[in-house]
C-alpha positions, 0 to 999 in steps of 0.5 A, a space after each residue: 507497536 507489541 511484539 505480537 503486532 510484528 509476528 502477526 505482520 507477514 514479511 511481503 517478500 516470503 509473502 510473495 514467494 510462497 505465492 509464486 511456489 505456489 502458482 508455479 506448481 499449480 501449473 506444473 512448471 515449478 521455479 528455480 530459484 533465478 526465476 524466482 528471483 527475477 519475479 519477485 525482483 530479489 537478488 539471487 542471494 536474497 531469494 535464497 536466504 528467504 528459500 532456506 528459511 521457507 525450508 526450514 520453516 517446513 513451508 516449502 519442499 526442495 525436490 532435486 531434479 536433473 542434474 543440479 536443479 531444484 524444484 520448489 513446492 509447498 508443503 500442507 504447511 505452507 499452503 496454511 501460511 500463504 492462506 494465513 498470510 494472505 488473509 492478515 494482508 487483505 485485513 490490513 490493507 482493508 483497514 488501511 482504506 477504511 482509515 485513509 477514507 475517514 481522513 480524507 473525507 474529513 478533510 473533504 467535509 471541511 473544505 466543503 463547510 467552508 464553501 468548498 465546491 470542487 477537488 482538483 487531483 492533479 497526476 494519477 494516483 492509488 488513492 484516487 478511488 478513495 477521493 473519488 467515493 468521498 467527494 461523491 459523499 461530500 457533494 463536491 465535484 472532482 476534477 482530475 489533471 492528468 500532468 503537472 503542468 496544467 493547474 495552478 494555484 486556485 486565485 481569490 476567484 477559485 476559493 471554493 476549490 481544494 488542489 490536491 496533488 498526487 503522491 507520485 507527482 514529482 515536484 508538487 506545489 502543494 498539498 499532497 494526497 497523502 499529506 491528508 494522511 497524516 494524523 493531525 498534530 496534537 496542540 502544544 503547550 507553552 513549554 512544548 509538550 503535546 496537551 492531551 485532549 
């Protein structure tokens, strides 16, 4: 990873701050900082680190109010950075699913070439859309299991199906959804290092 790959990669936390700033004055309520913090589920002290370096950044104005309470809002500059932000996140997260779909998919035309039928995705999952539109693409029925407790280990009978489990399922007995994520590993040599391909 360059340094401009870091620079380019928006810190989540300011991310959604600017965001909250910015539906709050949207709606003329304003924030504090301890509902701030509470939206974003920060520490007090965390969202006021983030808030000083917002200021200074030139993204965000503090108006003092009655007494002791401040008022935050964006400047121009820092609608340009939730803009700017929030287009890099949207890209990224696009090219996360674009990945993600080619690998599962990958993982899906195997099981299907070796006479693979049908998916069982056992618990709920985020990637479950995913699954669902590369099954369907790879002409494999896909089942979901809402709990844990149900399925089993596909016996010699049920070789044509592929149990999947979900990334949140606790105790998982198997292959994971998010294992089909992992790059496949490059084959080793004798003495250990990866060959190249």
């Amino acid at each position: 990873m360059t340094s401009s790959d870091t620079q380019d990669t928006p810190d989540l936390r300011e991310l959604d701050l600017l965001a909250h700033i910015h539906q709050g004055s949207r709606l003329e309520q304003g924030h504090s900082q301890r509902s701030l913090a509470a939206a974003l589920g920060l520490s007090l002290g965390m969202t006021n680190v983030i808030l000083k370096r917002m200021v200074t950044r030139g993204f965000v104005l503090v108006r003092r109010t009655e007494g002791h309470r401040s008022q935050y809002l964006l400047t121009p500059r820092g609608m340009e950075q939730l803009g700017k932000r929030s287009y890099r996140y949207l890209r990224r997260t696009v090219g996360h699913v674009v990945r993600y779909k080619e690998l599962i998919r990958q993982e899906l035309r195997n099981h299907r070439k070796e006479g693979g039928r049908r998916v069982v995705l056992v618990g709920t999952s985020d990637l479950e859309f995913i699954l669902e539109w590369c099954a369907c693409k790879e002409g494999l029925l896909l089942e979901r299991c809402p709990t844990a407790s149900e399925p089993e280990e596909p016996g010699p009978s049920e070789s044509d199906t592929l149990l999947l489990w979900s990334e949140k399922a606790p105790n998982p007995r198997g292959k994971t959804l998010t294992d089909l994520l992992e790059p496949p590993a490059l084959p080793r040599s004798a003495n250990g290092q990866n060959e190249t391909i």
